[in-house]
PDB file with SEQRES, HELIX, SHEET and CRYST1 records, atoms N, CA, C and O in Angstrom:
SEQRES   1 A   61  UNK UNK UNK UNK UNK UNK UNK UNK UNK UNK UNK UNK UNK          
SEQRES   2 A   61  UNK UNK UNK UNK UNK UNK UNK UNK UNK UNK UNK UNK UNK          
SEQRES   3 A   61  UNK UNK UNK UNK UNK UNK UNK UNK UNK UNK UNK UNK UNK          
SEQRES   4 A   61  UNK UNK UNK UNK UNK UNK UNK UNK UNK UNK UNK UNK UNK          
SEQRES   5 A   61  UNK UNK UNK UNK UNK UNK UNK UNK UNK                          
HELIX    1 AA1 UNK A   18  UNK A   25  1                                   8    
HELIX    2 AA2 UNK A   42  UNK A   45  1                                   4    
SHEET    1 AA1 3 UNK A   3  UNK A   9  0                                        
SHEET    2 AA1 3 UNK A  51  UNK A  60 -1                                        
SHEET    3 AA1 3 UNK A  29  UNK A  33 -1                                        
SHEET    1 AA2 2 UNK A  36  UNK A  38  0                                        
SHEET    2 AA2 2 UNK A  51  UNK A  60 -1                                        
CRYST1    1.000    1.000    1.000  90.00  90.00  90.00 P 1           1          
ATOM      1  N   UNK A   1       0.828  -1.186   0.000  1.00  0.00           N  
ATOM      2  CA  UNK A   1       0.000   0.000   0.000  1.00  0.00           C  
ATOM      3  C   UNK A   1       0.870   1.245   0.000  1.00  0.00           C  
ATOM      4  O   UNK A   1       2.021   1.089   0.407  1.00  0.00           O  
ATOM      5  N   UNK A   2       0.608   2.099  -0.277  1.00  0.00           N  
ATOM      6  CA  UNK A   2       1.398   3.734  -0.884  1.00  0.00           C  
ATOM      7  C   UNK A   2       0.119   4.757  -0.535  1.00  0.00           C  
ATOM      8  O   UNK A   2      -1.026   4.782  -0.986  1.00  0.00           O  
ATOM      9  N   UNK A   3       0.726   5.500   0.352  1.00  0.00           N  
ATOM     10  CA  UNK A   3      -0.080   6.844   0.744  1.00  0.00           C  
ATOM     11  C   UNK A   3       0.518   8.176   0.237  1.00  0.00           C  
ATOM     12  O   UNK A   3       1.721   8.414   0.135  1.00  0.00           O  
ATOM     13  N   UNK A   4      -0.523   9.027  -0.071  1.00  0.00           N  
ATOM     14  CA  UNK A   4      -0.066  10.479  -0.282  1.00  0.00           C  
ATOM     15  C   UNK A   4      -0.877  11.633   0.301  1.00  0.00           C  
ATOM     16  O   UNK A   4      -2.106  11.684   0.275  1.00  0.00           O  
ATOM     17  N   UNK A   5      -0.193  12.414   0.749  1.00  0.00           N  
ATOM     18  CA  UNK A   5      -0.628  12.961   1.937  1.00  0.00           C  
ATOM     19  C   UNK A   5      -0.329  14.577   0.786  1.00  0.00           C  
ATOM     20  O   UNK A   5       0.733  14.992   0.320  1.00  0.00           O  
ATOM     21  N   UNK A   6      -1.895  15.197   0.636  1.00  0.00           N  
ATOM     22  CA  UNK A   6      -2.156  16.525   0.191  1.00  0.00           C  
ATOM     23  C   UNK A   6      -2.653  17.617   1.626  1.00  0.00           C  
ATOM     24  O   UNK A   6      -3.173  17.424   2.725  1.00  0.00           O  
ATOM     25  N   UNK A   7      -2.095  18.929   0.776  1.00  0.00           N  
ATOM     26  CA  UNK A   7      -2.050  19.794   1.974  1.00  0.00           C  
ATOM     27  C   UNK A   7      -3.240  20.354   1.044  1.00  0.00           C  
ATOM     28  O   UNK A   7      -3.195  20.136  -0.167  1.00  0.00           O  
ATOM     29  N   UNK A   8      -4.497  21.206   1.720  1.00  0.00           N  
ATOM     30  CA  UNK A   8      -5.443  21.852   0.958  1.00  0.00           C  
ATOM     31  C   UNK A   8      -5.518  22.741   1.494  1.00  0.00           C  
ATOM     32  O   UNK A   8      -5.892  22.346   2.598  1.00  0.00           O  
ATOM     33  N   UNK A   9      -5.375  24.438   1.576  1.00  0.00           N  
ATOM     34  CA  UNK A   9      -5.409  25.717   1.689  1.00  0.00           C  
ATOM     35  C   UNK A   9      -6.688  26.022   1.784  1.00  0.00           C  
ATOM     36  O   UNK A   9      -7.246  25.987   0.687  1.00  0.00           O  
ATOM     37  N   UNK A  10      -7.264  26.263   2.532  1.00  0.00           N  
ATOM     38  CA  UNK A  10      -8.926  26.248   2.617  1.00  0.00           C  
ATOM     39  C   UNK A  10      -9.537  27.646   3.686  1.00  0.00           C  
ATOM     40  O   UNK A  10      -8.938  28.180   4.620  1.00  0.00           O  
ATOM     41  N   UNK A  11     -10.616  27.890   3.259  1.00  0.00           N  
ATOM     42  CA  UNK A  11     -11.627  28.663   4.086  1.00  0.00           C  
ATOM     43  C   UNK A  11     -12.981  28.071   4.108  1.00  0.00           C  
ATOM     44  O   UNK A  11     -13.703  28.165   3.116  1.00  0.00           O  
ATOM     45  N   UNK A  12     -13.440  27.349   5.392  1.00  0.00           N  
ATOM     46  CA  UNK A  12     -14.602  25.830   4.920  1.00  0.00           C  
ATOM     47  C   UNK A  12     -15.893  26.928   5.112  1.00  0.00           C  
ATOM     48  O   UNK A  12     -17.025  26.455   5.017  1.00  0.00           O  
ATOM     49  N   UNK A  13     -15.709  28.700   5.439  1.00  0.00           N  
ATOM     50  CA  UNK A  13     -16.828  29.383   5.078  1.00  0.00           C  
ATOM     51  C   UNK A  13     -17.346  29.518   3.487  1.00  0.00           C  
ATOM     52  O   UNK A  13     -18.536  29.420   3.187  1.00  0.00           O  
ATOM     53  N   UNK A  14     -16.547  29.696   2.758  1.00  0.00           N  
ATOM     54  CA  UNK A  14     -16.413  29.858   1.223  1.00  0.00           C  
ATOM     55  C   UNK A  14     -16.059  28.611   0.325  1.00  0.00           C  
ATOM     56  O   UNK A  14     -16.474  28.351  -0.805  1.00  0.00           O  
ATOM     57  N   UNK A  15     -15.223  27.941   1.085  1.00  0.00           N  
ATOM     58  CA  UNK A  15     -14.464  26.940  -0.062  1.00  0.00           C  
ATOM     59  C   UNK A  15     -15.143  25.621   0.076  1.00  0.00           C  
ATOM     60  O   UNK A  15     -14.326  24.752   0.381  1.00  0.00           O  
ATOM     61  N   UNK A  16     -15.922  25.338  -0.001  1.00  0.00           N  
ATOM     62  CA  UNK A  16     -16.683  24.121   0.450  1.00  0.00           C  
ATOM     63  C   UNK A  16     -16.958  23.374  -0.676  1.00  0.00           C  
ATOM     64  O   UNK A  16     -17.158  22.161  -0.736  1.00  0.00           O  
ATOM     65  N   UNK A  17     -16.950  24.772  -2.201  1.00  0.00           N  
ATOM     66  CA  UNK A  17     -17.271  23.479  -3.886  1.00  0.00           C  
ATOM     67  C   UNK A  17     -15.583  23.207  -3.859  1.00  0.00           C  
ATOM     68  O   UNK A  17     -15.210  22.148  -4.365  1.00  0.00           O  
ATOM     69  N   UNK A  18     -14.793  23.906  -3.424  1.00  0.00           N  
ATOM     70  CA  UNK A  18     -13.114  23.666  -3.962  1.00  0.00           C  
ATOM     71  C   UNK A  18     -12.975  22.802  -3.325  1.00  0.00           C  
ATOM     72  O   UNK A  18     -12.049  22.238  -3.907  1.00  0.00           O  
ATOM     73  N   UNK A  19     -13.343  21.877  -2.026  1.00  0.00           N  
ATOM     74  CA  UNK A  19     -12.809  20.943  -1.246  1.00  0.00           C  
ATOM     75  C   UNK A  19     -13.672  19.730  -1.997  1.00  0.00           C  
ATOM     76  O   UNK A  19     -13.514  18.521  -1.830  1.00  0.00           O  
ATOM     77  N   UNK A  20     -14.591  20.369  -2.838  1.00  0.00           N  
ATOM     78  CA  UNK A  20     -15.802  18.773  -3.176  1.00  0.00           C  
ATOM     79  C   UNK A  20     -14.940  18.223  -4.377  1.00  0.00           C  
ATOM     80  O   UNK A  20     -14.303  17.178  -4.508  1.00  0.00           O  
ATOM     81  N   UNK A  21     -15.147  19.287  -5.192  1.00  0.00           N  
ATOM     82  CA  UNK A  21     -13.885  19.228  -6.752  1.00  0.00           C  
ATOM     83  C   UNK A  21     -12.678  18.649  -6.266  1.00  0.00           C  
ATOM     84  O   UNK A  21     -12.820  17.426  -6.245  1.00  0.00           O  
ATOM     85  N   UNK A  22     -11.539  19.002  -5.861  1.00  0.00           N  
ATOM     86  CA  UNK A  22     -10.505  18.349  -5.233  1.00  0.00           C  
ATOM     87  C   UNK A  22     -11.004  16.952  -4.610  1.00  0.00           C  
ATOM     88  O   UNK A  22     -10.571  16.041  -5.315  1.00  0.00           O  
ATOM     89  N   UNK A  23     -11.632  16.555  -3.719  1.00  0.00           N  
ATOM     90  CA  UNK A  23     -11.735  15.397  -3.663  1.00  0.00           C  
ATOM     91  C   UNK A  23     -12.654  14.340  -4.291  1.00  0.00           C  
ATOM     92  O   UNK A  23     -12.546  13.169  -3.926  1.00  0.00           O  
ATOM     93  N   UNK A  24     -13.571  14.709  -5.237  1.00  0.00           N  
ATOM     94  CA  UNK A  24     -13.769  14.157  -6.441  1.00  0.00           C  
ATOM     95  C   UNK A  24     -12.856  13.845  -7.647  1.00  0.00           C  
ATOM     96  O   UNK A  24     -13.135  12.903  -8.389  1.00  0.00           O  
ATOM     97  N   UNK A  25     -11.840  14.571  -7.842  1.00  0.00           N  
ATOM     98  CA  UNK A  25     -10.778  14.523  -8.615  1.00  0.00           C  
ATOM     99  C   UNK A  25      -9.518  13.449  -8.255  1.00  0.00           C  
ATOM    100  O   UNK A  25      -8.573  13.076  -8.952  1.00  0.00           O  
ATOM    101  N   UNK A  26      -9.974  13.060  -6.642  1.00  0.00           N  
ATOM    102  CA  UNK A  26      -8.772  11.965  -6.421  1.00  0.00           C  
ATOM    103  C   UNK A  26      -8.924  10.422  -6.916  1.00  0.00           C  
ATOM    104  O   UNK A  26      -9.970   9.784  -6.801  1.00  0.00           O  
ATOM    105  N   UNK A  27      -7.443   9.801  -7.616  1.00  0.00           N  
ATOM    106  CA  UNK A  27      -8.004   8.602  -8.150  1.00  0.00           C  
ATOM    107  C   UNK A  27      -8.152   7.713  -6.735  1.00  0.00           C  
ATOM    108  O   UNK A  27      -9.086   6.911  -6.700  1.00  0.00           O  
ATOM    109  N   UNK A  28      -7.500   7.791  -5.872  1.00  0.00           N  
ATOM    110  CA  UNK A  28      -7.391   6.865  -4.737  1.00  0.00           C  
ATOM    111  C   UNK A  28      -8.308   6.574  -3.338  1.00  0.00           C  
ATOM    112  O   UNK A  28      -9.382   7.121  -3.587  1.00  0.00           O  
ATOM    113  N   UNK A  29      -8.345   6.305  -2.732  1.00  0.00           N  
ATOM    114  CA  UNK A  29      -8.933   6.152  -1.746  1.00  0.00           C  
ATOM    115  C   UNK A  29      -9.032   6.869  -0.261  1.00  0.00           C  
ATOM    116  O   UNK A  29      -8.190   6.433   0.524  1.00  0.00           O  
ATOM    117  N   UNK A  30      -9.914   7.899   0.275  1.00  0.00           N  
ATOM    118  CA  UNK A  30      -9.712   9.013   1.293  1.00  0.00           C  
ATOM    119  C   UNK A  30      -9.373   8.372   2.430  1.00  0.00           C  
ATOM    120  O   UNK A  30     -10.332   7.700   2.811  1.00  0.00           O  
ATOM    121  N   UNK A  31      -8.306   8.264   3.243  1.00  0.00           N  
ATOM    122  CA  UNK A  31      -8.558   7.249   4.682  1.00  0.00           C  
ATOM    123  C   UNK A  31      -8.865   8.104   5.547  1.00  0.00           C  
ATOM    124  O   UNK A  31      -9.689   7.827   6.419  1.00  0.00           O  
ATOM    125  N   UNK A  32      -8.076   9.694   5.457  1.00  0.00           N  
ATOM    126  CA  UNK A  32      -8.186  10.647   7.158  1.00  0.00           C  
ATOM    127  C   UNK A  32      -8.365  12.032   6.675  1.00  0.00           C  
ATOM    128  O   UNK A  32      -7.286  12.582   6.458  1.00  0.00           O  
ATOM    129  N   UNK A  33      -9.190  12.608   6.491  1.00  0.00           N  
ATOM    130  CA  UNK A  33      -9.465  14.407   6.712  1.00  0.00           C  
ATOM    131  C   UNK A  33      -8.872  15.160   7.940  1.00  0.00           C  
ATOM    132  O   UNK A  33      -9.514  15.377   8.968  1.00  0.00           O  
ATOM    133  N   UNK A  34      -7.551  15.546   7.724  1.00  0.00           N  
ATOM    134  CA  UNK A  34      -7.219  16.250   9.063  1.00  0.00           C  
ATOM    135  C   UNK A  34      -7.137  17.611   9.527  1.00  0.00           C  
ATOM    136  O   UNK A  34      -5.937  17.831   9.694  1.00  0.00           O  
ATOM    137  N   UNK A  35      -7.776  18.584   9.805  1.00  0.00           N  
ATOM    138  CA  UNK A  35      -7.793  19.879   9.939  1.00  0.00           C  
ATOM    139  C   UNK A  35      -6.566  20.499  10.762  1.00  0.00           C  
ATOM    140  O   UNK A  35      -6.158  19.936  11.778  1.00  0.00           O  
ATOM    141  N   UNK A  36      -6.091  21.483  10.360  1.00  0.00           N  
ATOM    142  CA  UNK A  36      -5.431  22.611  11.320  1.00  0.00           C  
ATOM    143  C   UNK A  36      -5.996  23.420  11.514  1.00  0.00           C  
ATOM    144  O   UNK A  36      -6.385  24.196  10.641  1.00  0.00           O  
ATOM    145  N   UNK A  37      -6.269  23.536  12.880  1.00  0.00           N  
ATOM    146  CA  UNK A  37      -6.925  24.340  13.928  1.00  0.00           C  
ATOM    147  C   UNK A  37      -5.693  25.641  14.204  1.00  0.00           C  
ATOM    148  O   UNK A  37      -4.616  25.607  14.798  1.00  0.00           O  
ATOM    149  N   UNK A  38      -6.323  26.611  13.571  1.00  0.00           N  
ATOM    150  CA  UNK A  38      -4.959  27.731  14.021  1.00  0.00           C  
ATOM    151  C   UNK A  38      -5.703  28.618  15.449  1.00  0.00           C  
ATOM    152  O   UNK A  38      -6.923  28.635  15.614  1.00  0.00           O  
ATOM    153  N   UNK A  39      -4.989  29.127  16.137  1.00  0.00           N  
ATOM    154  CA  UNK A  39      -5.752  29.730  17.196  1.00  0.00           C  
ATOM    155  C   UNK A  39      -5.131  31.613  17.386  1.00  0.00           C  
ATOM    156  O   UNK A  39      -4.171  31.999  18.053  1.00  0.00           O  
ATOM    157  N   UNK A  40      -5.861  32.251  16.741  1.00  0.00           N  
ATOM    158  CA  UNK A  40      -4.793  33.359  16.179  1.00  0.00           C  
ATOM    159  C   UNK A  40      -5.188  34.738  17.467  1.00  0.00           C  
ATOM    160  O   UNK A  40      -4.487  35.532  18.094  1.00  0.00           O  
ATOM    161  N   UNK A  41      -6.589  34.469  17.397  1.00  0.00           N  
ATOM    162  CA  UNK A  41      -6.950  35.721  18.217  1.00  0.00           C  
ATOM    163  C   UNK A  41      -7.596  35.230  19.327  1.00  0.00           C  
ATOM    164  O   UNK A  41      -7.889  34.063  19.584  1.00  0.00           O  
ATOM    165  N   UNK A  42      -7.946  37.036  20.467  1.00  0.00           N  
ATOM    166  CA  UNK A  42      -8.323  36.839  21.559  1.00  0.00           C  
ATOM    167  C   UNK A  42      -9.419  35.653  21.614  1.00  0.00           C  
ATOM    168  O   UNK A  42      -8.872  34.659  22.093  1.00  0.00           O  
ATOM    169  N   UNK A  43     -10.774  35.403  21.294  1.00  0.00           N  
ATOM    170  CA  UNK A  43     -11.566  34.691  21.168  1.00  0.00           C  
ATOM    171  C   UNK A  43     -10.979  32.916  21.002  1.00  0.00           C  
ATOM    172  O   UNK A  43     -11.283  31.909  21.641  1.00  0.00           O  
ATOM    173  N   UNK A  44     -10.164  33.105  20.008  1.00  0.00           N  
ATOM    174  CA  UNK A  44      -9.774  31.515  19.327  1.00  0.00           C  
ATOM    175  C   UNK A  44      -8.808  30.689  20.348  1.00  0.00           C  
ATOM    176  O   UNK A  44      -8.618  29.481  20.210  1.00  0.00           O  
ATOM    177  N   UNK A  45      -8.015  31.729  21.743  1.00  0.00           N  
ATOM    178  CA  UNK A  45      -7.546  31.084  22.073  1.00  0.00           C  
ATOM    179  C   UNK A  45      -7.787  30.752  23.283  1.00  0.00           C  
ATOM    180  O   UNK A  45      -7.156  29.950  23.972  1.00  0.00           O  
ATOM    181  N   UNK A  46      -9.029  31.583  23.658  1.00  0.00           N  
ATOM    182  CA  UNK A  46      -9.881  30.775  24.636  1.00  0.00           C  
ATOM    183  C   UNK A  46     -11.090  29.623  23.919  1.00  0.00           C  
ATOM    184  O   UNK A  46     -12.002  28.994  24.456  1.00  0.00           O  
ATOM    185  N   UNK A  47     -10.790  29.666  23.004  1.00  0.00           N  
ATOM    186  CA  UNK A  47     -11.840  28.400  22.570  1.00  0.00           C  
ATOM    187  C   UNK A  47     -13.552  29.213  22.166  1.00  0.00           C  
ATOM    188  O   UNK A  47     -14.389  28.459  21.668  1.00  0.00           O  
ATOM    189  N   UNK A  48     -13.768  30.015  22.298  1.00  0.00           N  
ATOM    190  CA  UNK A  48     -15.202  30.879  21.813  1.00  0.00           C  
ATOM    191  C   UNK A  48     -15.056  30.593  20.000  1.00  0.00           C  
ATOM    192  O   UNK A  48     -16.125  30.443  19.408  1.00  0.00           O  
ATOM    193  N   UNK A  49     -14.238  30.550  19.480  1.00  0.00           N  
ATOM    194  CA  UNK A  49     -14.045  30.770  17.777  1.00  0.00           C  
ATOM    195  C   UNK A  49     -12.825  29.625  17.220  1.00  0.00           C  
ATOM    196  O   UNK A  49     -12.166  29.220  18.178  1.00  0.00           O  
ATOM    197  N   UNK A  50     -12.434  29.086  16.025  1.00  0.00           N  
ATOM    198  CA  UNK A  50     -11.877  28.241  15.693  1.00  0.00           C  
ATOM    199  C   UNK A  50     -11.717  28.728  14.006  1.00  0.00           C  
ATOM    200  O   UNK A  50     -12.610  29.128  13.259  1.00  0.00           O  
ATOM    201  N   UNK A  51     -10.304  28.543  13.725  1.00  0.00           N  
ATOM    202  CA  UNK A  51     -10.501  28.980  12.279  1.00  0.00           C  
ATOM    203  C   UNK A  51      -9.643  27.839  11.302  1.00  0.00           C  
ATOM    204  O   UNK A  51      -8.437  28.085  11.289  1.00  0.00           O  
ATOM    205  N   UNK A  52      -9.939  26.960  10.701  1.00  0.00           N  
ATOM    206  CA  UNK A  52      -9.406  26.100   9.586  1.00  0.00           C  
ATOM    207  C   UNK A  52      -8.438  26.994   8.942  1.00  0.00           C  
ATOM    208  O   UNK A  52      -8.783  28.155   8.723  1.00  0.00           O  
ATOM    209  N   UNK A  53      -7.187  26.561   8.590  1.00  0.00           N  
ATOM    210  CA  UNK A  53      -6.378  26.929   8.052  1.00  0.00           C  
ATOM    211  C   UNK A  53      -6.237  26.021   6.784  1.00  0.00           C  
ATOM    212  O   UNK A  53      -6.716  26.345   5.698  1.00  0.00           O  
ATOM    213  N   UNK A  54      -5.566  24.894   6.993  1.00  0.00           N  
ATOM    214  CA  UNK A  54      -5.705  23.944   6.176  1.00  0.00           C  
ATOM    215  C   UNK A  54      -6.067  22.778   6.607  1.00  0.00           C  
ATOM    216  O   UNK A  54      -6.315  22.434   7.762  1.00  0.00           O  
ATOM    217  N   UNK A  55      -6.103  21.934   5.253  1.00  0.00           N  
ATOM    218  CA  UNK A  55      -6.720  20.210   5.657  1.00  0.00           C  
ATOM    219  C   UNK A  55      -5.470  19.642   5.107  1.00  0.00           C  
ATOM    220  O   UNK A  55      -4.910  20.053   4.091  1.00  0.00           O  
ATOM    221  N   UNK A  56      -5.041  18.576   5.925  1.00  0.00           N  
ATOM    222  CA  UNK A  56      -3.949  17.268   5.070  1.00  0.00           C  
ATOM    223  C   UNK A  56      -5.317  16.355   5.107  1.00  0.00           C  
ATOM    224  O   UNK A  56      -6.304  16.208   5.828  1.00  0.00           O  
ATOM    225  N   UNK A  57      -4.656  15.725   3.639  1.00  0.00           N  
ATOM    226  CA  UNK A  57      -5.775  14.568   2.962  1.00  0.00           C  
ATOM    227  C   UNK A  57      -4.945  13.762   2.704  1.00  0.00           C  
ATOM    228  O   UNK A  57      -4.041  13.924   1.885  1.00  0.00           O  
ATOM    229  N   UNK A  58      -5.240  12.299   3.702  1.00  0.00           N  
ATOM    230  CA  UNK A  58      -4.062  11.040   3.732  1.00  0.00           C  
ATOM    231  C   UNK A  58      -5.238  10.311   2.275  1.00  0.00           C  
ATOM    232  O   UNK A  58      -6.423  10.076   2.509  1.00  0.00           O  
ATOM    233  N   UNK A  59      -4.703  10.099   1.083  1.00  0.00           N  
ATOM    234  CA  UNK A  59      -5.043   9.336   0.013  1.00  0.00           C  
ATOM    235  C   UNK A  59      -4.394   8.003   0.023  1.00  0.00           C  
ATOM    236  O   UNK A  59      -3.166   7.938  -0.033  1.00  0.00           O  
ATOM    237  N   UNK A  60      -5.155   6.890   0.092  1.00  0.00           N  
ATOM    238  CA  UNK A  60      -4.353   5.220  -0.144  1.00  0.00           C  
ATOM    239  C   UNK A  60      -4.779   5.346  -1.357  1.00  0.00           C  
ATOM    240  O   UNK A  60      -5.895   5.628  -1.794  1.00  0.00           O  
ATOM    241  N   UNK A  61      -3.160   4.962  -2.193  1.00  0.00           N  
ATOM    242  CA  UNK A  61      -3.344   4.949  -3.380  1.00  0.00           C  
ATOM    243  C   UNK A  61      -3.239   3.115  -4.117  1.00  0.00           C  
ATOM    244  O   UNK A  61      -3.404   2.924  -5.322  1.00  0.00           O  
TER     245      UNK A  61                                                      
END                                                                             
């Protein structure tokens, strides 16, 4: 088995057809959706707000 691990640049307020397209476009198999949780401001780093930065997408190819 052979994995490939994509980084996706995302805003999941707006980008939600770019994440469908991209992973419709993969030939392989999705195993793990993993988000980065960035915690930038007052709110985010007490936990009130949360902002996606990017997704790694583990593909079994």
């Amino acid at each position: 088995m052979h994995y490939k691990i994509h980084k996706l640049e995302i805003n999941l307020e707006k980008d939600s057809a770019n994440l469908e397209l991209f992973l419709n476009g993969l030939t392989g198999e999705v195993v793990s959706i993993i988000p980065n949780i960035a915690r930038t401001s007052f709110f985010q780093i007490y936990g009130l707000t949360r902002k996606v930065d990017f997704l790694l997408i583990v593909e079994k190819i």
